[in-house]
Every structure is written in C-alpha cells, then in structure tokens.
C-alpha positions as CSV (number, residue, x, y, z in Angstrom):
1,X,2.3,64.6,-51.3
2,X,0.8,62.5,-54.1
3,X,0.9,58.6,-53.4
4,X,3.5,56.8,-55.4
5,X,2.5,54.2,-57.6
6,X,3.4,51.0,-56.3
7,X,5.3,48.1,-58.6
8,X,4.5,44.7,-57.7
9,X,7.0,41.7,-58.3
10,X,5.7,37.8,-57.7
11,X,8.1,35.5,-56.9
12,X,6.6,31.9,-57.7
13,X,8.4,28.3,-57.4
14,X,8.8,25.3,-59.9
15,X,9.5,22.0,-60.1
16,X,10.3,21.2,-56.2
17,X,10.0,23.3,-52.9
18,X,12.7,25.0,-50.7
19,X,14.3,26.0,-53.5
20,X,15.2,29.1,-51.9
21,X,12.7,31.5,-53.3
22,X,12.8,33.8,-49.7
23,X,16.5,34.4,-50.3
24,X,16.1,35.3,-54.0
25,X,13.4,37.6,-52.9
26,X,15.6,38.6,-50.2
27,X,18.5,39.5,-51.8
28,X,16.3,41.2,-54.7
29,X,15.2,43.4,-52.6
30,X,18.5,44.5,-50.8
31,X,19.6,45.5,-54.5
32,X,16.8,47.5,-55.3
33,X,17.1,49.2,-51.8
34,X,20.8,50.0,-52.2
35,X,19.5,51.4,-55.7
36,X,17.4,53.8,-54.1
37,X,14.2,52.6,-54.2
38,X,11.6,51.5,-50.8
39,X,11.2,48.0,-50.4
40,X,9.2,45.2,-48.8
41,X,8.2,41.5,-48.9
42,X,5.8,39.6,-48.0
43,X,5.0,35.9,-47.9
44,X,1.8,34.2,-48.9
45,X,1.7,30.7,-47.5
46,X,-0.6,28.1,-48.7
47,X,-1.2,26.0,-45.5
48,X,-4.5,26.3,-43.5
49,X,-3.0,27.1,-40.1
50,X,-3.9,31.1,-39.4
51,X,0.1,31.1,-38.4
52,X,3.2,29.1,-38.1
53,X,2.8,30.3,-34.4
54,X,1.3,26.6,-33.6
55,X,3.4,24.7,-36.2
56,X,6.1,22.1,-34.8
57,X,9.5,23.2,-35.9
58,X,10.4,20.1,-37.4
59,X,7.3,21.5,-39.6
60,X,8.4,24.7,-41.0
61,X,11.3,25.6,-38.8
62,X,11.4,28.5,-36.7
63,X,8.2,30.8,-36.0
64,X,9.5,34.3,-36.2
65,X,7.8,37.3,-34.1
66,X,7.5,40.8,-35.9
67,X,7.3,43.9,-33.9
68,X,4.0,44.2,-34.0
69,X,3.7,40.7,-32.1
70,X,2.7,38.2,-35.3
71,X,3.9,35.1,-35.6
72,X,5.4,34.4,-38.6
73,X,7.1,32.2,-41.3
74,X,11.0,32.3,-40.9
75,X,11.7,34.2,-44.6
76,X,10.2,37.2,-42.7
77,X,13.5,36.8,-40.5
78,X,15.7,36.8,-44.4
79,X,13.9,39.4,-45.4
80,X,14.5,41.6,-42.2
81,X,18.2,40.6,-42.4
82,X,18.6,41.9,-45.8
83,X,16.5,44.8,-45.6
84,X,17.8,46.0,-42.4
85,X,14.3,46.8,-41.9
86,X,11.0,45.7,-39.4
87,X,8.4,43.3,-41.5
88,X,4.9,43.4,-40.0
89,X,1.6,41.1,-39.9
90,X,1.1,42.3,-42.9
91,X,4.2,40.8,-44.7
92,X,2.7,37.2,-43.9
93,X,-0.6,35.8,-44.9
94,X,-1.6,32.6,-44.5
95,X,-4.6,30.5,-46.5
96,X,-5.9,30.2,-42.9
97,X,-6.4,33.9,-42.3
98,X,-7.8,34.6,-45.7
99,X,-10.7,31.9,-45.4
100,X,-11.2,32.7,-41.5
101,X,-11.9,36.4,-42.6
102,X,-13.7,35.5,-45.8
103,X,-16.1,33.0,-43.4
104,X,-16.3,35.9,-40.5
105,X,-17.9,38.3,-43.3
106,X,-20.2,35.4,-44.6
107,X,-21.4,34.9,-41.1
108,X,-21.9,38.6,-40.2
109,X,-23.8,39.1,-43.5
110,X,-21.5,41.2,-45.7
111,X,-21.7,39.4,-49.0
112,X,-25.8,40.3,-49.1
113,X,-27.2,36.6,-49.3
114,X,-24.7,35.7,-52.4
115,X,-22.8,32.7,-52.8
116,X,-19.5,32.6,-51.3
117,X,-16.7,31.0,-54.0
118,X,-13.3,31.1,-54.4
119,X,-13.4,33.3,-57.3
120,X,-14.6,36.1,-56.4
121,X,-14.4,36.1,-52.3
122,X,-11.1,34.1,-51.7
123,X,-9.1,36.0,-54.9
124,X,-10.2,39.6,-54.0
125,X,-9.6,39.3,-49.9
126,X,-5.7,37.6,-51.4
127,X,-5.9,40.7,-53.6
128,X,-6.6,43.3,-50.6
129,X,-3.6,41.1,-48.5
130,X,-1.4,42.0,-51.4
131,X,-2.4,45.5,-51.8
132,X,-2.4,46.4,-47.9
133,X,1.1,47.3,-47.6
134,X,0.9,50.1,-50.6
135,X,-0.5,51.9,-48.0
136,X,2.8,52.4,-46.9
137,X,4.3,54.3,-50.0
138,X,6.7,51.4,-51.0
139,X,8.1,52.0,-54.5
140,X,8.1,48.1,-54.7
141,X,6.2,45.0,-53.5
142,X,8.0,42.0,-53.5
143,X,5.5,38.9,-52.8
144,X,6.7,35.5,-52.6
145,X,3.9,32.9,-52.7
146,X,5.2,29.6,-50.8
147,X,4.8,25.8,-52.1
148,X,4.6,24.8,-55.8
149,X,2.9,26.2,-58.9
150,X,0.7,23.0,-59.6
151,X,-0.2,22.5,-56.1
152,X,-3.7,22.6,-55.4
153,X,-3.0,24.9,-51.9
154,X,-1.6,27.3,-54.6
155,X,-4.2,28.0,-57.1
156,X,-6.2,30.5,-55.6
157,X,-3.0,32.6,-55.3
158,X,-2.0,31.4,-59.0
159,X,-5.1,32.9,-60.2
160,X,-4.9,36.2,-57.8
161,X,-2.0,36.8,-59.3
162,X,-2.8,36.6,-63.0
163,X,-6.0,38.8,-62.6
164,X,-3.3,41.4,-60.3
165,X,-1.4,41.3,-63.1
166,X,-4.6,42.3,-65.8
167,X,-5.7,44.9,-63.2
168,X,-2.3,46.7,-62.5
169,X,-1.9,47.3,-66.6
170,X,2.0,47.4,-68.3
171,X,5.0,47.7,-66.5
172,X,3.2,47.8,-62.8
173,X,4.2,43.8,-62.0
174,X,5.9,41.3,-62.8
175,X,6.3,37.4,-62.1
176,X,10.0,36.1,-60.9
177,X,9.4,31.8,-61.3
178,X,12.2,30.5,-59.7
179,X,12.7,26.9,-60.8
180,X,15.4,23.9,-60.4
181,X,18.0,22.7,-63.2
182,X,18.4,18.9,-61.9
183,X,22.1,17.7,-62.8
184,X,21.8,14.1,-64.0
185,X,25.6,12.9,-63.3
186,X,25.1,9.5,-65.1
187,X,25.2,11.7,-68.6
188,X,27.1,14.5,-67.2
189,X,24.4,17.4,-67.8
190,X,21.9,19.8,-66.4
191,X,18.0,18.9,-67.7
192,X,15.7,22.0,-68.9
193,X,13.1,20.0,-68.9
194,X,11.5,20.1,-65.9
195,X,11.5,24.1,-65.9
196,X,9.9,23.8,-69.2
197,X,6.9,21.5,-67.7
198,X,7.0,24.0,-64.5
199,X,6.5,27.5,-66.8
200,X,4.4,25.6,-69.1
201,X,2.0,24.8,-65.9
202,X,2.1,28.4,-64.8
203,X,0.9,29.6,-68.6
204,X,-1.9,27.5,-68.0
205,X,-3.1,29.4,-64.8
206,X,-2.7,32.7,-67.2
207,X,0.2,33.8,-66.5
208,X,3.8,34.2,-68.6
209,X,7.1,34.4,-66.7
210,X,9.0,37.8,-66.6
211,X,12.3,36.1,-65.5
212,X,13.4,32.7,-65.2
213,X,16.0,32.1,-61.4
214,X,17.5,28.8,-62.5
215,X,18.9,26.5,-59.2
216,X,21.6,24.9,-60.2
217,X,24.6,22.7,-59.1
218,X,26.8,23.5,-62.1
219,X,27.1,27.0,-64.2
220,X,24.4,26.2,-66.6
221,X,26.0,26.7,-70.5
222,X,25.5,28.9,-73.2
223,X,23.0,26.2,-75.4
224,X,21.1,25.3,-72.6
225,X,20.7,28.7,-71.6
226,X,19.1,29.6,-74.7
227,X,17.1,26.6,-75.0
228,X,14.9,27.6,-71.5
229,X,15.1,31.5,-73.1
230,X,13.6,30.1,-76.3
231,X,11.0,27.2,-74.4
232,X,9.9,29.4,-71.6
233,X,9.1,32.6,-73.2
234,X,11.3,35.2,-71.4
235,X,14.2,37.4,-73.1
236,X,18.0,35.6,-72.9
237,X,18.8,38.4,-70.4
238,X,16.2,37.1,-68.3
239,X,17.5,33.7,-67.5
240,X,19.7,34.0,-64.4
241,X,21.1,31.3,-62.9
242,X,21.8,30.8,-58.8
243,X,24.3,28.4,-58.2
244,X,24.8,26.7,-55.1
245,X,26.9,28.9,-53.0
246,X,29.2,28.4,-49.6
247,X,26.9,30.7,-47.9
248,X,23.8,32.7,-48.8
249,X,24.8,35.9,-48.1
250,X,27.3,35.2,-51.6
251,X,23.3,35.3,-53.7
252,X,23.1,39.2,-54.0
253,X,26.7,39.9,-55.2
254,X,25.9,36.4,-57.5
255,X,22.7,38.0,-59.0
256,X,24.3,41.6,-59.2
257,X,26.8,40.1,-61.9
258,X,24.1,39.1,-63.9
259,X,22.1,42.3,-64.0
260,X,19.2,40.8,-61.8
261,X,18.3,44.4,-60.4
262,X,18.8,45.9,-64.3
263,X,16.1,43.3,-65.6
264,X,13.7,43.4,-63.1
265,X,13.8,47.6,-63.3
266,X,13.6,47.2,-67.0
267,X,10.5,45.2,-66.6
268,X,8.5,47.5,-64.6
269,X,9.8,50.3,-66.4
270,X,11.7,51.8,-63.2
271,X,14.7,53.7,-63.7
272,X,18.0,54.8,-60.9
273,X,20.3,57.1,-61.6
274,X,22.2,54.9,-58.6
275,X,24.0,52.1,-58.6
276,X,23.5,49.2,-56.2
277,X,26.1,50.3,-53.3
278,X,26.4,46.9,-51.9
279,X,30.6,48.2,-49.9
280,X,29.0,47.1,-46.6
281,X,27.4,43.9,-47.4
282,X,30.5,43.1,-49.2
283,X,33.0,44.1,-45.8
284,X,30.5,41.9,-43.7
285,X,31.0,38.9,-46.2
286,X,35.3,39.4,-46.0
287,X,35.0,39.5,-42.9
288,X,32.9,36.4,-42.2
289,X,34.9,34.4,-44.9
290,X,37.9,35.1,-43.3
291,X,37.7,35.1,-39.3
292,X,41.1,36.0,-37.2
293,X,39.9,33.3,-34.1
294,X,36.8,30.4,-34.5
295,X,35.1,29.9,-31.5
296,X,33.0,26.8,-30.5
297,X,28.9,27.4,-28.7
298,X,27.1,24.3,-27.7
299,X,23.2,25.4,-28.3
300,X,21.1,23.2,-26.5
301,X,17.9,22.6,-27.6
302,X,14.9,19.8,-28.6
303,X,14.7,20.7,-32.3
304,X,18.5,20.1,-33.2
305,X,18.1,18.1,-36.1
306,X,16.4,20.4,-37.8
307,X,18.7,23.6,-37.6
308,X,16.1,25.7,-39.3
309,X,14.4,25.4,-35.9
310,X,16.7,28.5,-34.5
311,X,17.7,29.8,-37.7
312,X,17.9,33.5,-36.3
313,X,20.2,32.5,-33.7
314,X,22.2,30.8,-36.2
315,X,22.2,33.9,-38.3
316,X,22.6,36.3,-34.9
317,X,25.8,34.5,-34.3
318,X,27.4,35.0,-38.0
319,X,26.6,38.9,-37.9
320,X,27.8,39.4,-34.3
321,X,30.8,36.8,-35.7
322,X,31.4,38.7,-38.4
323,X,31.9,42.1,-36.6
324,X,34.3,40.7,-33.9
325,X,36.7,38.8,-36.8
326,X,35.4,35.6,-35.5
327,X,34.1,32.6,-36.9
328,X,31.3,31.0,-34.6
329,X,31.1,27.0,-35.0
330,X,27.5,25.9,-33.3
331,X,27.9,22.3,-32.0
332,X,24.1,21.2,-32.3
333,X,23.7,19.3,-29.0
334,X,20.2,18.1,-28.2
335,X,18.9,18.6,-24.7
336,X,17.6,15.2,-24.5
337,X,20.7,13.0,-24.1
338,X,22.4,14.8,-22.1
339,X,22.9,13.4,-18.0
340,X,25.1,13.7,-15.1
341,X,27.4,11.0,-16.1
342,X,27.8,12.4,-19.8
343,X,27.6,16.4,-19.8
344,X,31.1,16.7,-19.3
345,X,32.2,15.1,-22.1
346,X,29.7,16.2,-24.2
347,X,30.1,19.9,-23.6
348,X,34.1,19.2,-23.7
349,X,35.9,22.1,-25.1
350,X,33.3,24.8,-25.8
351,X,33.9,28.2,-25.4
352,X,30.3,29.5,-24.4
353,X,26.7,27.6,-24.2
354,X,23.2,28.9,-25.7
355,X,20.3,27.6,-24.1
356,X,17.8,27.8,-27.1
357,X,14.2,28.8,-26.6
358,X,11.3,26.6,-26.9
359,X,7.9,24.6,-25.2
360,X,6.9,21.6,-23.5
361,X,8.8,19.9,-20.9
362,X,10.6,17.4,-23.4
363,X,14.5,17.5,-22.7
364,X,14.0,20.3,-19.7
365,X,16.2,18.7,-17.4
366,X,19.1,17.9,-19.7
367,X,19.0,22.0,-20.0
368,X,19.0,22.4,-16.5
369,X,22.0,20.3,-16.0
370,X,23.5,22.5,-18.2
371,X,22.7,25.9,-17.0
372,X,24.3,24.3,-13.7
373,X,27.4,23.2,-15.3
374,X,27.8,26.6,-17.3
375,X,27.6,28.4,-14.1
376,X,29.4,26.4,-11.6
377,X,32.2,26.3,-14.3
378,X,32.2,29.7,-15.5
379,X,31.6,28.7,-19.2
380,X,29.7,31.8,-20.7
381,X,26.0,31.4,-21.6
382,X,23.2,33.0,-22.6
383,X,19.6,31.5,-21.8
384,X,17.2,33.0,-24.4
385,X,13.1,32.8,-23.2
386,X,13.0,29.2,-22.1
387,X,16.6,29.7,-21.8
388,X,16.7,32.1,-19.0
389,X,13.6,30.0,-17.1
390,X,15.8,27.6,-17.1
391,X,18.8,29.5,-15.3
392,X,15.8,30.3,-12.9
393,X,14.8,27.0,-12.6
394,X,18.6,25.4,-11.8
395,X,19.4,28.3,-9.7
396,X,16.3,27.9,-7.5
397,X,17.5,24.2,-7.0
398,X,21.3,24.6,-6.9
399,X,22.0,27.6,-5.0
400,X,18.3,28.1,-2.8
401,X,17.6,24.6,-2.0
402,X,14.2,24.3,-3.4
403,X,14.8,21.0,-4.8
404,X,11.7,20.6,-6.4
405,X,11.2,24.3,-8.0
406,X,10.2,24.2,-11.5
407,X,7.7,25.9,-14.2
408,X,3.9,25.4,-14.2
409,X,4.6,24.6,-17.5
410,X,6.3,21.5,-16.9
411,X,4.6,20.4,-13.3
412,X,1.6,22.5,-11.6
413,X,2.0,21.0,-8.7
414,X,5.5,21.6,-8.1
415,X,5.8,23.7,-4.3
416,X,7.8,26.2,-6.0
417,X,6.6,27.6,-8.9
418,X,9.3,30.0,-10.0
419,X,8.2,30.1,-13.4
420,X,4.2,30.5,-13.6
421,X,1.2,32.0,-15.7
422,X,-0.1,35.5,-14.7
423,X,-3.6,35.5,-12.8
424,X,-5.2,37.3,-15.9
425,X,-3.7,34.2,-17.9
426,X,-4.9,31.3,-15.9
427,X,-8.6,30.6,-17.0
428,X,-7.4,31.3,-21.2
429,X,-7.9,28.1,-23.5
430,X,-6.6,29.2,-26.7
431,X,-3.1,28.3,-26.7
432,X,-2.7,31.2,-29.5
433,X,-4.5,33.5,-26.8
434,X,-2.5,33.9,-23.9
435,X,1.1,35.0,-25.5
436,X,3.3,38.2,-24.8
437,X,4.0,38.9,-28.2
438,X,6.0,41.4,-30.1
439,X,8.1,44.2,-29.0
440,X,7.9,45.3,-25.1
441,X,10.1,47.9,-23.6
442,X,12.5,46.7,-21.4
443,X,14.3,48.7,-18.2
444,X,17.5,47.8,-18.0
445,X,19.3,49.0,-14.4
446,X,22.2,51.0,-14.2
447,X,25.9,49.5,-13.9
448,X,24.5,46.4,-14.5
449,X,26.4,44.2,-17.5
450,X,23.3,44.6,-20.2
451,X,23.1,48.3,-19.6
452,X,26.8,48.5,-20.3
453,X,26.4,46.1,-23.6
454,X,23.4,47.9,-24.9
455,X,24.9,51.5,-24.4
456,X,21.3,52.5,-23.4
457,X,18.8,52.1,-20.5
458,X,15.6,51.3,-22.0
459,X,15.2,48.5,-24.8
460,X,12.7,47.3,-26.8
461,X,12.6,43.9,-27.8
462,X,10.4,41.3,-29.1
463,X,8.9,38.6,-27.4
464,X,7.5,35.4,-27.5
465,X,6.3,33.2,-24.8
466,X,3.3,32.4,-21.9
467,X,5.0,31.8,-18.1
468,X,6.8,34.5,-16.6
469,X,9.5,34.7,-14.1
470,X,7.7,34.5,-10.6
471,X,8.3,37.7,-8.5
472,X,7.6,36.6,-5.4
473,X,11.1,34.8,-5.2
474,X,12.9,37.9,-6.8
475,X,14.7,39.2,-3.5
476,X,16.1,35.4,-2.4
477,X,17.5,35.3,-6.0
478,X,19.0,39.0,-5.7
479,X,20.4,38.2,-2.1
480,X,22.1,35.2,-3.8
481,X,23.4,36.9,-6.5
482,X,21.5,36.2,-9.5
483,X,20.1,40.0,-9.9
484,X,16.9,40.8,-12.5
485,X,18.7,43.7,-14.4
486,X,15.9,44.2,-17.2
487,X,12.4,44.8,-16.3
488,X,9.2,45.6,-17.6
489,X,8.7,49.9,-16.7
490,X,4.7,48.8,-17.2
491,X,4.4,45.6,-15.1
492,X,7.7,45.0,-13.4
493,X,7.8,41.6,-15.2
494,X,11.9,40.3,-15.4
495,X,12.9,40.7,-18.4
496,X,16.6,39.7,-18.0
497,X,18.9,38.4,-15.1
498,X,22.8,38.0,-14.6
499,X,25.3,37.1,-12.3
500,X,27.7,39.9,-11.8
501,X,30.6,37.4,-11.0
502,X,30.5,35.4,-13.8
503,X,32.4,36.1,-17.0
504,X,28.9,35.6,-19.0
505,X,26.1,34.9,-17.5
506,X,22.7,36.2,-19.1
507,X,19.3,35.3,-19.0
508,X,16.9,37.0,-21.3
509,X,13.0,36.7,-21.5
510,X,12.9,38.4,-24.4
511,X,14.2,36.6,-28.3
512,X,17.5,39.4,-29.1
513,X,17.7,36.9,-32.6
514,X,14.6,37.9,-34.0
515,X,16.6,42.0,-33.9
516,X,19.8,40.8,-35.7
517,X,20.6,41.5,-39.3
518,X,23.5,41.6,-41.5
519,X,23.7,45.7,-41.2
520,X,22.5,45.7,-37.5
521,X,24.2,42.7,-35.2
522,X,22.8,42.8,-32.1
523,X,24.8,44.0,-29.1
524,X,23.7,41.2,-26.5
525,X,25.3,38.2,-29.4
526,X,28.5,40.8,-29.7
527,X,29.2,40.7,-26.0
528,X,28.1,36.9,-25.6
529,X,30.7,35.7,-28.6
530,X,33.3,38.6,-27.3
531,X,33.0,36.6,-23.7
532,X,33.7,33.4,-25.3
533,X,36.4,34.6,-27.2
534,X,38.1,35.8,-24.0
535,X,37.5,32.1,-22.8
C-alpha cells in the first residue's frame, strides 16, 4: 500500500489567549472525519515544563492521561471527545521535551562538535514532533500551537511552521489564525483592529493566514467582514466567525453553516464525494439541550474555583446526561470548608456526590467526612483515584475502628497505612518517576455491580496516580462489606471497590473521565447519574 500524503493544518492564536483555539481545532476535525477523511491533533505548548503532569491546576487546568500513559494538556481530552478517538504522546509536545532531547543529543555527541542554535536544532526536532504522527497514515494533521503569535515562547514554533510550510510545497498545509473581535459597547461596534495588528505580526514571522476564525460577541457585519478579508489577506470566504455559544458542542454545526470544512478542503486541495454526516452529534446536542429530569452532584474537590481543573468529569457527566435525558447540575463544593457542624447543610439536596481526584493532603478530611456521610446516608457516590482512597480511608475509620488509618501520602507515620507506596516505589525521587500511568487492564468479578454496568469482565482503563490501596487489610474490608470488585489480573492491585447494599457506592482507582466522549459515554458515569436519578 503506498503511503498517503499527509495535509498539515496550523492552528495559530491572535490578539489574547484561551480564545478557544482547541475547540476550533476540535470541532474541525470532527467535520473532516464525518467527511471521510483520518484525522488527528496535536498540541504544541510553549512552556518549559517536559508536561503539564507537574503543573498546578489552577495553572493550566486538568492534566489529561492518554493511553499510552503521558500526561497531557486538557485539549487532548477535546480532541478525543470529538474524534471519538485515542490521542497519544505524540499528540502533545511541550518546549520542555524538545530542548531536553535537543540537549540529550548535544551531550551524547550527535551534532559532530557544531554549534547547537535554535535554527537549525530546536526548528528541525519541532519539525520531526510535527511529522511523527504521518507515520500513522492520517489524511490530515491538525496542529494547534498554544499561547500567542508575538510571544517570545512562540517563535521557534512560528518559524517551524513557516519553513513546514516552504518544505511541504502547494496545497500540502495551511495556517487557521484564530483571533478576537473585541466589542467596544461605549460606540456600539466590533474593532478589526487588533486582528489586523495580530496577522500583520504573523506576516512578519513569514507566514500569510489561510483563514481567519473571528471570536466574537456579536455576528460580525457584512463591511467589517470585508474590511479584515481585504486587511488580512485571505479570500471573503475565509473569514468565519465563532460567536459565543450556550455550549461548545453548538461550534461544529456553527462552523458547518459557514463552509469551514469546504474552505479548509479547498485550500489543501482535498476533495469528498461525502458530506459532513454530523445526525449523531446533532441527537446528542437535542438531547442535552432539552433534558426530561435535572439532577443535582456535589463534586468535592481542592481545585473548585477553577472548573477547568476536572473538566473531563464535567464533560463525562453531560455525555452520560445526555444519553439518560438528564440534565446534570455540578454544585462546585470545595473540600476545604466543609466540617461536622456544616456538611449537612452544605450537601442539602443533592442527588449523588463525586469525590474528585487529586494530591496532597490539603482538604483530605473534609472528603472524608463526606464519603462518611454519602455512605451512612445512602446518597450515591462515586470516588474517582483519590476518590476511592478516600472511601478506603473513612471506611477503615468508621466501620473497622482504626481511628487513625490514613494514606502515606498524607501521614507516614500513621499505624494503619491503608493507602501506601509499593516497595519497588519507596526509594524513587522523581515525583514524575514513580506513577501508574495510562491504560491497565482491570478484572472486574462476576455478579458484582461494575461487571453488570460494564457488560464485560475485563476493562482497560487509564490511570493516574502513586499510592495504592493496601492489601493487607483487603479481607477485614470484604468481611465488612466493602468488597474490591476490580483488580489488576497482573498484580492483584484494587482497582475498584463497592458496597453491595448501597444504592451507589463505587470506588475506582482508575480516571473513567479521561474514556468519555460525545459518541462513547462511559458506562460507570451512565449508571452513577442513572442511580441519582432514582434518588
């Protein structure tokens, strides 16, 4: 079979960041996927850290885990709930990684005595980044580079791109500058004039726009439309505006009016003898828009006020929402206020509890005073990673009388470690070292409540964390009925416990979120918002 040759599209930002350029990218590529053609993305972000895997959420939001166990920045999550499709190391490159490879070769010798520079080291190891994936047979490549074009971090990608672009010839790439139409309300209009600067700045690096994506407030008019055709040097056609919508899965029917998929297949010279077949996106949206019953979860967690911090649980919740008719309202409740005296009022009225994942023993006990209160009341929860040590923790305090049982995490001293480090983990120093990361297969036991919700009895699913539920205790928890239903086949790690007499009660070591897309919703959110619907 001959190798296809691959079309690259670069997706650049103007004017200000978080502009949304991983959901244009995002919902780009579901229309060219629903017109036939094999798609991916990947992000190229400019900060110096090798990952987002050590970032603070209240940094960058949530770190997102491919299968292949990287760390990653959150669009990968968009782009796998678009796609319907697994992302991989590959899809996420950070300035970090490049220099830390480029400096590893310089050390070991491989440049032969020449001097190491940005142009040519840094440019062609971003260039073999980009390329890697057309390994793969994708008809496209969307990349999206992160931050700013002007910002210094930027450049070397600015300039990677604009030699790509020489190199790949006619028709074989493109550049997408998605930019922001500021609405001044004093005179009642939106100003071009910061786009203008913004594609000006990017012609200066080299490099024309293809297509302009225009944020916007208000519909942008027919003069003002011209005006950034005529000042920006791209086609009429090519000016496509995204208006703020209600919710973001609204962008690819949005874009789909306005050709998007026609211009950008026009550009690269593509052509599909299929239209973009978007019936299921569109049934997922009605029903989402228009729920039969809302339900209220409380997630509890440290990074509340920053919801970007558990965006794929957000997101989990909609899909699963979505397929049960039901419209899922997260109260945002932060682990760290919460005490005896006030947890009842402050979980008043919920229909089911999330205990969010996380580190660091900051707000731990307000969780564990809820994982007590969702049991002892029947309210029905789910415990994700930290989540479910937390269950562990409460249970091993509440119901087994070791008062002071905890994580080594949070005390290593406590007499009851119920949550500790492997041996082989102990001695390890790098905090980025001593992970479970990605996808591990997971046995689930028969009759138990996740077998039944999964429909299968072996799972794979993706992981992200360093202490592991502690074995020895395993048959005083069983005996008290709190039974480890999902295992590791390989190491007999718990993966997952329940209580079978409980409406909802489910621990998992593993992040189901991370596995939820818009095509896909995952079966363990289904059954956890089905159980508080019953409530």
């Amino acid at each position: 079979m001959s190798k296809k040759n691959t079309k690259y599209i670069f997706v650049t930002g103007g004017v200000t960041s978080s502009l949304g350029k991983g959901i244009v990218s995002a919902s780009l590529g579901l229309l060219l996927k629903s017109r036939g053609f094999n798609v991916t993305i990947q992000k190229l972000d400019p900060y110096i850290n090798i990952d987002p895997g050590t970032l603070n959420p209240y940094e960058h939001g949530e770190c997102y885990v491919t299968e292949d166990g990287a760390e990653t920045d959150l669009d990968l999550g968009h782009y796998e709930r678009y796609l319907d499709a697994p992302t991989s190391q590959n899809n996420n490159v950070t300035t970090g990684k490049i220099y830390q490879t480029v400096i590893e070769k310089e050390r070991k010798g491989d440049f032969l005595g020449k001097t190491v520079q940005v142009i040519p080291h840094i440019t062609n190891e971003i260039k073999r980044r980009i390329k890697i994936l057309s390994k793969q047979n994708y008809d496209i490549i969307i990349t999206e580079i992160g931050g700013t074009v002007g910002d210094i971090e930027s450049l070397p990608y600015i300039e990677t791109v604009r030699q790509l672009k020489w190199e790949l010839g006619e028709k074989n790439s493109m550049v997408i500058h998605l930019t922001l139409l500021p609405y001044l309300a004093s005179s009642g209009e939106l100003k071009t004039k910061p786009s203008q600067h913004s594609v000006r700045q990017l012609m200066e690096s080299g490099i024309m726009a293809d297509v302009l994506v225009c944020r916007t407030e208000h519909k942008i008019p027919k003069d003002q439309r011209a005006k950034l055709a005529q000042f920006c040097n791209v086609p009429l056609d090519n000016v496509i505006e995204c208006k703020d919508l209600d919710t973001i899965y609204e962008v690819p029917m949005y874009l789909q009016k306005q050709n998007f998929d026609d211009v950008v297949l026009k550009e690269l010279d593509l052509k599909s003898d299929k239209d973009a077949d978007l019936k299921d996106w569109k049934t997922f949206l009605k029903k989402f828009q228009n729920p039969k019953k809302t339900i209220e979860i409380a997630l509890v967690g440290k990074y509340v006020s920053l919801q970007d911090s558990y965006i794929s649980i957000a997101e989990a919740f909609k899909h699963a929402g979505a397929d049960l008719e039901t419209g899922v309202k997260v109260r945002w409740v932060y682990s760290g206020d919460i005490t005896e005296e006030n947890i009842k009022e402050t979980l008043k009225g919920v229909n089911g509890i999330l205990i969010a994942p996380g580190f660091g023993d900051r707000g731990i006990e307000g969780k564990v005073l809820t994982a007590k209160y969702a049991r002892e009341n029947k309210i029905p929860m789910l415990g994700i990673c930290l989540g479910m040590q937390i269950m562990t923790i409460e249970f091993a305090r509440n119901v087994l009388g070791y008062s002071k049982a905890n994580s080594m995490e949070f005390d290593t001293a406590t007499p009851d470690p119920v949550i500790s480090l492997m041996e082989e983990q102990k001695n390890i120093v790098d905090k980025g070292g001593t992970m479970r990361l990605g996808a591990w297969k997971c046995a689930l036991k028969n009759g138990s409540k996740l077998s039944d919700i999964y429909g299968s009895k072996n799972i794979l699913e993706r992981h992200r964390h360093r202490y592991e539920f502690n074995s020895e205790y395993l048959q005083e928890f069983e005996k008290n009925g709190f039974l480890a239903t999902g295992t590791n086949p390989e190491t007999g790690l718990v993966e997952a416990l329940e209580m079978p007499d409980h409406p909802f009660y489910v621990g998992v070591q593993y992040h189901p979120e991370y596995k939820s897309t818009v095509a896909t919703p995952h079966p363990l959110f289904r059954a956890f918002i089905k159980a508080c619907a019953a409530k």
